[in-house]
ZAMARGU-4260 file (C-alpha; in steps of 0.2 Angstrom, whole numbers, plus 5000, padded with zeros to 4 digits):
<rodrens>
0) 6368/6323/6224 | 6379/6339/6225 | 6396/6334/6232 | 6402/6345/6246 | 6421/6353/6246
5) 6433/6342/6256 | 6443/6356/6263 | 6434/6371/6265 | 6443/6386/6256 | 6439/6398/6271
10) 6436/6388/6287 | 6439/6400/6300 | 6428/6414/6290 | 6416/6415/6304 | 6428/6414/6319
15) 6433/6428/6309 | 6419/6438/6305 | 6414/6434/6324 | 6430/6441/6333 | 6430/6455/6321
20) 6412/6461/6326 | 6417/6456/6343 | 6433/6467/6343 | 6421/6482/6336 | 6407/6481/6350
25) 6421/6479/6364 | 6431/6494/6358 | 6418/6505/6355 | 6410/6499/6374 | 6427/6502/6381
30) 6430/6519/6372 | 6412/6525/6378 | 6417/6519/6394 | 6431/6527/6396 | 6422/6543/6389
35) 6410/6542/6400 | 6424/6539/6414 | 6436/6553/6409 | 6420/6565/6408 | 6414/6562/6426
40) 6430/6563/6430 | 6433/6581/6422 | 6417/6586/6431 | 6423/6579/6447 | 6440/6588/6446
45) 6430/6605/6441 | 6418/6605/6453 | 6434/6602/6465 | 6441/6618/6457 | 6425/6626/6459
50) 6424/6623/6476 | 6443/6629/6480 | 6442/6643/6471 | 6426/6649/6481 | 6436/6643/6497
55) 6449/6653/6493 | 6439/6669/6490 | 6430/6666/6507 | 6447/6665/6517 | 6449/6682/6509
60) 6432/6687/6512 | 6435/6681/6529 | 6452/6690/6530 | 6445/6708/6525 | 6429/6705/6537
65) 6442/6703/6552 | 6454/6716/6545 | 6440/6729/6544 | 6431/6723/6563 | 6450/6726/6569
70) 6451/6743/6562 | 6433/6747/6565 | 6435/6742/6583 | 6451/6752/6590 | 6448/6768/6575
75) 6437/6777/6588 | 6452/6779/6599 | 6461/6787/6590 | 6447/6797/6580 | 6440/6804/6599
80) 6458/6809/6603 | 6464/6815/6586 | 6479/6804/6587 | 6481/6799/6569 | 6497/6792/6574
85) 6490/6779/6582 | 6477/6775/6570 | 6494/6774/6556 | 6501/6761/6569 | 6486/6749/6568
90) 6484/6751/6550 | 6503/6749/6545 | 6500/6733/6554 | 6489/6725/6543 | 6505/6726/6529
95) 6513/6711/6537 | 6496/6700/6528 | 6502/6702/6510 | 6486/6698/6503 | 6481/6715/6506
100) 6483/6729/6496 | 6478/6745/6504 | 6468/6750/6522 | 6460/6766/6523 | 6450/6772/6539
105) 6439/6789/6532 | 6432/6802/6543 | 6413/6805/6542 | 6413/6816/6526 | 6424/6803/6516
110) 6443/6808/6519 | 6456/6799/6521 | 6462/6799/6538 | 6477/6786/6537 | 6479/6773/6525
115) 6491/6758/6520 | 6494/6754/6501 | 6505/6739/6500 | 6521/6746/6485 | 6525/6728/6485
120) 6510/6722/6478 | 6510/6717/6460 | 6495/6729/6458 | 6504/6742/6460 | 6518/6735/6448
125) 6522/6753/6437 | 6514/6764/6446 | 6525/6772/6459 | 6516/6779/6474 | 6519/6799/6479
130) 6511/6810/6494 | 6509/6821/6476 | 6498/6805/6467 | 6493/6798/6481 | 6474/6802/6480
135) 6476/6796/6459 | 6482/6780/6464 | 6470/6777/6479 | 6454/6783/6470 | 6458/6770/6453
140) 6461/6755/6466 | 6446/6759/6475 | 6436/6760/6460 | 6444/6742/6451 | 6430/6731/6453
145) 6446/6715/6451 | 6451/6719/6470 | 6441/6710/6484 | 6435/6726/6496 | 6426/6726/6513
150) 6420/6741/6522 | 6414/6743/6538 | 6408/6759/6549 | 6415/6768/6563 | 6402/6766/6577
155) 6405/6775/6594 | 6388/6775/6606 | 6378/6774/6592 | 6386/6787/6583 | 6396/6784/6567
160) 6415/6790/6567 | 6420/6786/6548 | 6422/6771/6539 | 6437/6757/6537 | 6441/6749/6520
165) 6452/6737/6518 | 6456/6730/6499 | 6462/6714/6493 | 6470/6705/6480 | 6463/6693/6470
170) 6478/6688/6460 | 6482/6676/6472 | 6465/6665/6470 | 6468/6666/6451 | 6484/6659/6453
175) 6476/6644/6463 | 6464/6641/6453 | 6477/6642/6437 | 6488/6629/6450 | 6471/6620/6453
180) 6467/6619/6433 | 6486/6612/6428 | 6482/6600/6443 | 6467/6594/6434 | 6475/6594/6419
185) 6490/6581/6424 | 6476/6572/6435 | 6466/6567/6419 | 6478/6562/6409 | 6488/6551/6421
190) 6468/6546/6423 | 6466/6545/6404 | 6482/6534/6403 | 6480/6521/6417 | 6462/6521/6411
195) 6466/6519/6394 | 6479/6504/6398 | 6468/6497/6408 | 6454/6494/6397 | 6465/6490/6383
200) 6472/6476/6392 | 6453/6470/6399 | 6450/6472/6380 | 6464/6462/6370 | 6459/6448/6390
205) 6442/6450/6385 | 6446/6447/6367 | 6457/6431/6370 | 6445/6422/6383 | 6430/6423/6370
210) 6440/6419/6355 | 6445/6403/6367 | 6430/6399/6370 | 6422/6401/6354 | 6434/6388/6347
215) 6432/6377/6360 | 6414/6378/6360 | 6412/6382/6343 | 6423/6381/6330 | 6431/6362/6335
220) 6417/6354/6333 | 6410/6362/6317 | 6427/6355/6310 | 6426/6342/6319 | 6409/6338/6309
225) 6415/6344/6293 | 6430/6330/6294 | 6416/6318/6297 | 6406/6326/6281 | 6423/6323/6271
230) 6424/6305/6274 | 6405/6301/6269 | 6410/6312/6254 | 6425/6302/6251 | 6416/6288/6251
235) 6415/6282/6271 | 6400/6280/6274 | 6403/6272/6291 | 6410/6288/6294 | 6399/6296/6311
240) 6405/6313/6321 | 6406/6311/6341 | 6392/6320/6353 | 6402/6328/6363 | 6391/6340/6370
245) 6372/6341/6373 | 6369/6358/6364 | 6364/6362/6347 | 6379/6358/6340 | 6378/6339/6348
250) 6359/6341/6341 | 6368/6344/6326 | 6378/6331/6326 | 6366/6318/6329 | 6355/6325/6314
255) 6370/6321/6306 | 6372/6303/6311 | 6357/6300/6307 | 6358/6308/6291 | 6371/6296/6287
260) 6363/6281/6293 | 6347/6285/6280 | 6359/6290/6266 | 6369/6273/6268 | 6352/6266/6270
265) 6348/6273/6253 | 6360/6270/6244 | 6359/6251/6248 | 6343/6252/6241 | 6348/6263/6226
270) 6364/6249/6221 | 6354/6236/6223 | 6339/6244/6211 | 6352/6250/6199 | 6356/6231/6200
275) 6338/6226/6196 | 6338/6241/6182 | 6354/6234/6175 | 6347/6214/6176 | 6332/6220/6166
280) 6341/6232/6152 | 6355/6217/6151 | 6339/6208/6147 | 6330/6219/6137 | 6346/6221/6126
285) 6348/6204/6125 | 6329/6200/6118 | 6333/6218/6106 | 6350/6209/6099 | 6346/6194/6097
290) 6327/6198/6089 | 6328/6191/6069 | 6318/6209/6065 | 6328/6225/6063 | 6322/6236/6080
295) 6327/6256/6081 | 6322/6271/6091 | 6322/6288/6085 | 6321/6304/6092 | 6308/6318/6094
300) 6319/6325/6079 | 6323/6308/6068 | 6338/6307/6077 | 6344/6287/6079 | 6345/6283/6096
305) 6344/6263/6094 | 6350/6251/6082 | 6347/6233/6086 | 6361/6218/6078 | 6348/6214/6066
310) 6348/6230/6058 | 6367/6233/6056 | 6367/6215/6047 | 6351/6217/6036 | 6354/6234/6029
315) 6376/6234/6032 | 6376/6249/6042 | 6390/6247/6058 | 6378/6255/6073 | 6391/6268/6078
320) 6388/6276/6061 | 6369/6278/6066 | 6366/6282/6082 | 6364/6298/6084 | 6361/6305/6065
325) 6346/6308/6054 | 6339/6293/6046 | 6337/6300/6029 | 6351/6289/6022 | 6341/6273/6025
330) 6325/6277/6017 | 6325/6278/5999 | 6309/6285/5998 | 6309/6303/6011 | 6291/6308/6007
335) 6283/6290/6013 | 6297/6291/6030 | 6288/6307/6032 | 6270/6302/6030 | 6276/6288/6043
340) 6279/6298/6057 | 6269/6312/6055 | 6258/6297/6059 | 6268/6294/6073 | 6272/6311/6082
345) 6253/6309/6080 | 6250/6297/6095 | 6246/6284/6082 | 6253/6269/6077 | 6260/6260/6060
350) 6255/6245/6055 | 6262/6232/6040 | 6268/6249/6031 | 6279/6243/6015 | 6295/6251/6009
355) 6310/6250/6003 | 6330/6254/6015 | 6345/6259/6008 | 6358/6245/6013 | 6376/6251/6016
360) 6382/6247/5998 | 6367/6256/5989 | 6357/6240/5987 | 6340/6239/5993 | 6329/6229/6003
365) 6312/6228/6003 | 6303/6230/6022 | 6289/6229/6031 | 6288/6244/6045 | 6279/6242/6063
370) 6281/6260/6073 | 6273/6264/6087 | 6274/6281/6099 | 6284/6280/6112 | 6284/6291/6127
375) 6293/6293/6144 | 6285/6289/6162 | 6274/6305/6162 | 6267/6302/6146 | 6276/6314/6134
380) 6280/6310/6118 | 6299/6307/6116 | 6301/6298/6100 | 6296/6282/6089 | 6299/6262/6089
385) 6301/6257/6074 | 6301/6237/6070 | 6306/6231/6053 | 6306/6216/6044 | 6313/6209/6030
390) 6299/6203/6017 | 6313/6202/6002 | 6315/6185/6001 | 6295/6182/6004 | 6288/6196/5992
395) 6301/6185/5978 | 6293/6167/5984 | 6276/6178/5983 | 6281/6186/5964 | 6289/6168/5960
400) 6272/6158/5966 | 6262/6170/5957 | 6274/6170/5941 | 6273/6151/5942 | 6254/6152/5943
405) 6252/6163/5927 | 6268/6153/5919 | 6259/6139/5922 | 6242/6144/5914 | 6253/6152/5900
410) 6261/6134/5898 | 6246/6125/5895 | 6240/6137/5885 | 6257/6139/5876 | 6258/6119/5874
415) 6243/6118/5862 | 6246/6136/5857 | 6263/6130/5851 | 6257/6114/5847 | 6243/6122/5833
420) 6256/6137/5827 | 6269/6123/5823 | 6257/6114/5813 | 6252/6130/5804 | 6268/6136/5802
425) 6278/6120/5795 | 6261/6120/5781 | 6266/6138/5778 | 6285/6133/5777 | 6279/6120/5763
430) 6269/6132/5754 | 6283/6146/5752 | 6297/6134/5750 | 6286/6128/5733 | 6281/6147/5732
435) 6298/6152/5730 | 6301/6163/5714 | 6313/6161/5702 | 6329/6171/5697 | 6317/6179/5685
440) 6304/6184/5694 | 6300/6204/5697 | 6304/6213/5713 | 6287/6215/5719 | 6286/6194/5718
445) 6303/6193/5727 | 6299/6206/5740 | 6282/6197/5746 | 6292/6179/5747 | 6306/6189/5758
450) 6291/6195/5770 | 6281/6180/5770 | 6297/6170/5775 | 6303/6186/5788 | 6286/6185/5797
455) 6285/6166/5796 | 6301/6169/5805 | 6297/6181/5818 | 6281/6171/5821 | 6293/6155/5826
460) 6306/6167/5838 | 6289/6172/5848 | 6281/6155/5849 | 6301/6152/5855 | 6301/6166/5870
465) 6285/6160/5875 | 6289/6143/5878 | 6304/6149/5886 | 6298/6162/5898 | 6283/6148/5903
470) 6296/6135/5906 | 6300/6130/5923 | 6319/6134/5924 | 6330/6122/5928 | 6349/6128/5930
475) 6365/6120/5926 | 6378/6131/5936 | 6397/6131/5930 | 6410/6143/5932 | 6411/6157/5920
480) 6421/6173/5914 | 6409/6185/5913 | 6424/6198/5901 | 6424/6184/5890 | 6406/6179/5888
485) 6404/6199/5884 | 6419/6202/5872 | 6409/6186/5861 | 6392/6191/5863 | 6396/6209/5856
490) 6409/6200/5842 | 6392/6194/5837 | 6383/6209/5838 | 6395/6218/5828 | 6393/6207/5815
495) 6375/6208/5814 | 6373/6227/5815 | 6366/6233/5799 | 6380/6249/5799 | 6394/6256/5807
500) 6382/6269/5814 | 6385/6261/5832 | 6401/6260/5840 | 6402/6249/5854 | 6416/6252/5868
505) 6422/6240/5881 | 6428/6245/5898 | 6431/6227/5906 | 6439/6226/5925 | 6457/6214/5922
510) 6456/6199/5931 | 6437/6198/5935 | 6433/6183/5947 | 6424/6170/5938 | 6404/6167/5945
515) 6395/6152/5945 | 6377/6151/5930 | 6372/6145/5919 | 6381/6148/5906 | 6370/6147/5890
520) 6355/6155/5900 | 6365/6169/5906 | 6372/6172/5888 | 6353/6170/5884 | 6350/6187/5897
525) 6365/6195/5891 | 6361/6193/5876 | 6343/6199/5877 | 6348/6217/5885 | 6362/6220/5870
530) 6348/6218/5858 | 6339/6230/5869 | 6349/6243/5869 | 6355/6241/5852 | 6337/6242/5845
535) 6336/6258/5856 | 6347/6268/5844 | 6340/6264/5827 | 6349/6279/5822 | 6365/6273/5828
540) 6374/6278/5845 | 6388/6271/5857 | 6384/6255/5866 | 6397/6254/5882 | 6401/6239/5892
545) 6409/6238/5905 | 6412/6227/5922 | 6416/6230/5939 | 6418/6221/5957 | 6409/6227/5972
550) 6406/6218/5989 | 6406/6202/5983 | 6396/6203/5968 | 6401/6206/5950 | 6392/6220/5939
555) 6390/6219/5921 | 6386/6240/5917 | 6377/6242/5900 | 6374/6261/5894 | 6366/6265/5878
560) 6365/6282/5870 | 6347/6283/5865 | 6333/6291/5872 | 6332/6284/5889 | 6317/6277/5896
565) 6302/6289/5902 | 6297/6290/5920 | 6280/6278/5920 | 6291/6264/5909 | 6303/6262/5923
570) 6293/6251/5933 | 6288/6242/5920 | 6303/6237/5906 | 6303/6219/5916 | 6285/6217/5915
575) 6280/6201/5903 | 6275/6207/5888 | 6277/6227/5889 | 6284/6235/5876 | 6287/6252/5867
580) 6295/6245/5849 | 6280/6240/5835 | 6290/6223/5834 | 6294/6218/5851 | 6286/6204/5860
585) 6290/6212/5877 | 6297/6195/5883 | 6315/6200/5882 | 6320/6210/5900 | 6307/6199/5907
590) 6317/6183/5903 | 6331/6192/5908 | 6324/6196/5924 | 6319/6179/5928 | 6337/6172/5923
595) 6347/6183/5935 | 6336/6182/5949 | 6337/6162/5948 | 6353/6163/5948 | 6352/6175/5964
600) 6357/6191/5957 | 6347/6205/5951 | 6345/6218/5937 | 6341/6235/5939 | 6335/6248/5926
605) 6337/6267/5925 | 6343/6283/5915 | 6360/6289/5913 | 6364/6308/5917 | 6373/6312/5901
610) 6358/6304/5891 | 6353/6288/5886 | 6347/6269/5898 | 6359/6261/5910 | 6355/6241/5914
615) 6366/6233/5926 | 6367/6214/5929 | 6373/6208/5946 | 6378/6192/5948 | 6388/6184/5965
620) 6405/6177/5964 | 6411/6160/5965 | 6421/6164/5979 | 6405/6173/5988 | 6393/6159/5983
625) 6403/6147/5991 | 6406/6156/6007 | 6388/6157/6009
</rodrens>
């Protein structure tokens, strides 16, 4: 189950992210708002303008319609009676307004009977008015469409007198407006700023309250929950959050009681499987360590997985040092391991298969292999079982019973055999003793006794291994020095050897432990694979002997210099009666076989890599017999 963090490393990240989004919708509601505010506003404020400035132009309006009525009503006085005087009166007394700039009353053809031009006005700012440019300066005011004019007729009983104008300024109403416009200006930004403030503090209120209650509502109980996760993490699992509330995050919680409950639930179920598990693999490797047959599992690749108690003691191997790699350096012969679980990988199984292990210290033992597929729960094959037992002892009883059978059919038949040839050959020892030919005989005479008596010979040392290798043997153990049964046996050798062809060299280990025969029969064996070896070099060679000590036993190494021994006679130097010389009986490695092997040790043959056969007799020490 993946294990949750604790402490988160960024518990407020959604409060975070939440305010943040938050903060970005407000403000960009507010700053529309406000927009939208401040724009009405400015629309307000200029229709306002709009409005007073077309007020403004009315008053005037309204000011030069009654200034033109005024004139227009009392002008026909003074027209009708040719007082122009008078008519100057009533206009000069429109320049008290300042908002008018000139008054002209017009006689029917268009002259100006009197007039008023206002020299204050800032119209006429520059321009200096003189009876001489009088008409100039009237005719381009009259004819700037900037003033505000009003005309009106002269009507007298239906009979029209002239025409009044009266012009006024408009600078007066742009200045207003100009006055309306700063106004406007000043209002919206004292609008702007108390709008601005006030929904900046609504905002940064608005923000606080929902920040406040998001925690509360919100972000308390998630960490309240995640505390509650912690201690079920931890270990707690009576650990339970409180429902507050009855919202989704009290849903929440409960799903997560309950949630708890099941996992404890579960895990009571799981610990007390895993206890069952455990009962039965302490059983099963109990039954596995305590089985008498060596027991092992291998990989899909060969790789040892298993390796039961029996196996480390039968083939010395400690188990650390074979779980885990190849099992090459067990098998002594690859090509039959492979055969063996090509069988295997092929959903089949092995039965009684017969081989030979590698022990630890390079011995071997002889086996006989049960493997079997096995596979995991959905039916895949993983690797092999394999089942060994050790058939050594019972394939010697089995070689030993059937040796004793034929030894004993070769004993009868040796017991008359010998019983005949000995009559025969004690006739024939009479006969050449009386044959014998004198000092004087020739050579040819000499010679043929010499060959007689050799053969007579050679015929009574058969009949002898024979009756030997037929006996049942019967051993007479004492302790013996192995160096010194060697250094004598070779004395005797040396003075046998029919030249100084063969040179004979000793390599014996100081201080050997002493081991417990036999001692004339293992002379006898000894003695029997010097000959060997010797007879192997009729030409003459090097005959080294040396002796060693390893795990327990004591190795007697005997190497000769001669041709070796080809590849099909290796299996069968030790056989009763094989042999490669013209003269040999082939009883001699036989005997020697069965001699060490009573004794409990064995002898091995093979070929030497500089050349020549290497024999080597191993034998227990008395130190290791006895601890057995």
């Amino acid at each position: 189950m993946p294990r949750l963090e604790a402490t988160p490393r960024r518990p407020h990240s959604i409060q975070r992210r939440f305010l943040l989004a938050l903060a970005v919708f407000l403000v960009l509601s507010m700053t529309l708002l406000g927009t939208a505010m401040l724009a009405n506003q400015r629309a307000l404020m200029q229709q306002r303008l709009t409005r007073d400035t077309e007020d403004l132009t009315q008053s005037l309006q309204d000011k030069g319609t009654a200034a033109s009525n005024f004139l227009a009503r009392i002008a026909p006085q003074g027209l009708l009676a040719y007082d122009y005087l008078l008519l100057e009166g009533y206009v000069e007394e429109l320049s008290a307004d300042p908002d008018i700039v000139y008054a002209v009353i017009f006689d029917t053809a268009g002259k100006p009977v009197t007039h008023y031009l206002n020299a204050q006005e800032p119209y006429f700012a520059g321009q200096p008015i003189r009876p001489d440019n009088y008409s100039a300066v009237l005719d381009r005011a009259r004819t700037d469409n900037t003033l505000l004019k009003v005309q009106r007729d002269i009507d007298y009983d239906g009979a029209r007198l002239g025409r009044v104008e009266v012009a006024l300024s408009r600078a007066k109403i742009l200045q207003r407006a100009q006055e309306l416009q700063t106004h406007l200006h000043a209002e919206l930004t004292r609008i702007a700023l108390i709008t601005g403030g006030l929904l900046l503090v609504s905002l940064v209120a608005l923000i606080l309250l929902i920040e406040w209650t998001f925690r509360r509502l919100v972000v308390k109980p998630v960490q309240a929950l995640a505390a509650s996760m912690a201690r079920v993490q931890a270990g707690d699992l009576d650990a339970r959050a409180e429902v507050a509330r009855d919202d989704e995050i009290g849903y929440l919680t409960q799903r997560f009681n309950r949630m708890t409950d099941d996992l404890q639930d579960q895990l009571a179920e799981i610990a007390e499987h895993a206890r069952t598990v455990q009962a039965t693999r302490d059983y099963l490797a109990s039954i596995l360590d305590h089985s008498a047959d060596m027991i092992a599992t291998t990989a899909i690749d060969g790789t040892v997985v298993e390796f039961n108690r029996a196996a480390e003691h039968i083939l010395g191997y400690p188990r650390d040092a074979v779980v885990g790699n190849q099992a090459d350096a067990i098998y002594c012969d690859l090509a039959l391991r492979d055969r063996l679980y090509a069988t295997v990988h092929a959903g089949q199984p092995v039965q009684a298969a017969e081989t030979q292990l590698q022990r630890q210290d390079g011995s071997r033992v002889d086996v006989e292999l049960t493997m079997s597929p096995l596979r995991d729960t959905q039916g895949e094959l993983i690797g092999a079982v394999c089942i060994g037992r050790d058939v050594t002892h019972a394939k010697a009883l089995r070689r030993e019973l059937i040796q004793a059978e034929k030894l004993a059919s070769v004993g009868q038949v040796a017991a008359w055999i010998t019983h005949q040839i000995r009559n025969y050959l004690g006739r024939m020892l009479m006969s050449v003793g009386t044959l014998r030919p004198n000092e004087h005989a020739d050579s040819a005479q000499q010679k043929a006794h010499a060959d007689l008596t050799r053969s007579i010979a050679d015929l009574d040392r058969l009949v002898t291994d024979l009756l030997d290798y037929s006996r049942s043997l019967t051993l007479h153990p004492t302790p013996m020095r192995l160096n010194a049964a060697l250094n004598d046996l070779l004395k005797q050798l040396e003075a046998e050897l029919p030249s100084s062809a063969t040179r004979i060299e000793r390599e014996f280990l100081p201080d050997l432990p002493p081991i417990n025969v036999d001692v004339f029969k293992i002379e006898q064996a000894l003695s029997n694979v010097l000959r060997n070896a010797v007879q192997a070099m009729p030409q003459g060679g090097v005959l080294r002997v040396s002796t060693r000590v390893e795990h327990g036993n004591v190795i007697a190494r005997i190497q000769d210099s001669g041709p070796g021994i080809q590849g099909d006679d290796l299996d069968a130097v030790f056989r009763p009666f094989y042999t490669t010389k013209p003269s040999g009986t082939g009883l001699g490695l036989a005997l020697a076989q069965r001699i060490v092997e009573a004794h409990g040790g064995r002898i091995t043959a093979a070929n030497a890599l500089n050349g020549g056969a290497v024999f080597e007799i191993v034998l227990p020490c008395v130190e290791a017999v006895g601890s057995s």
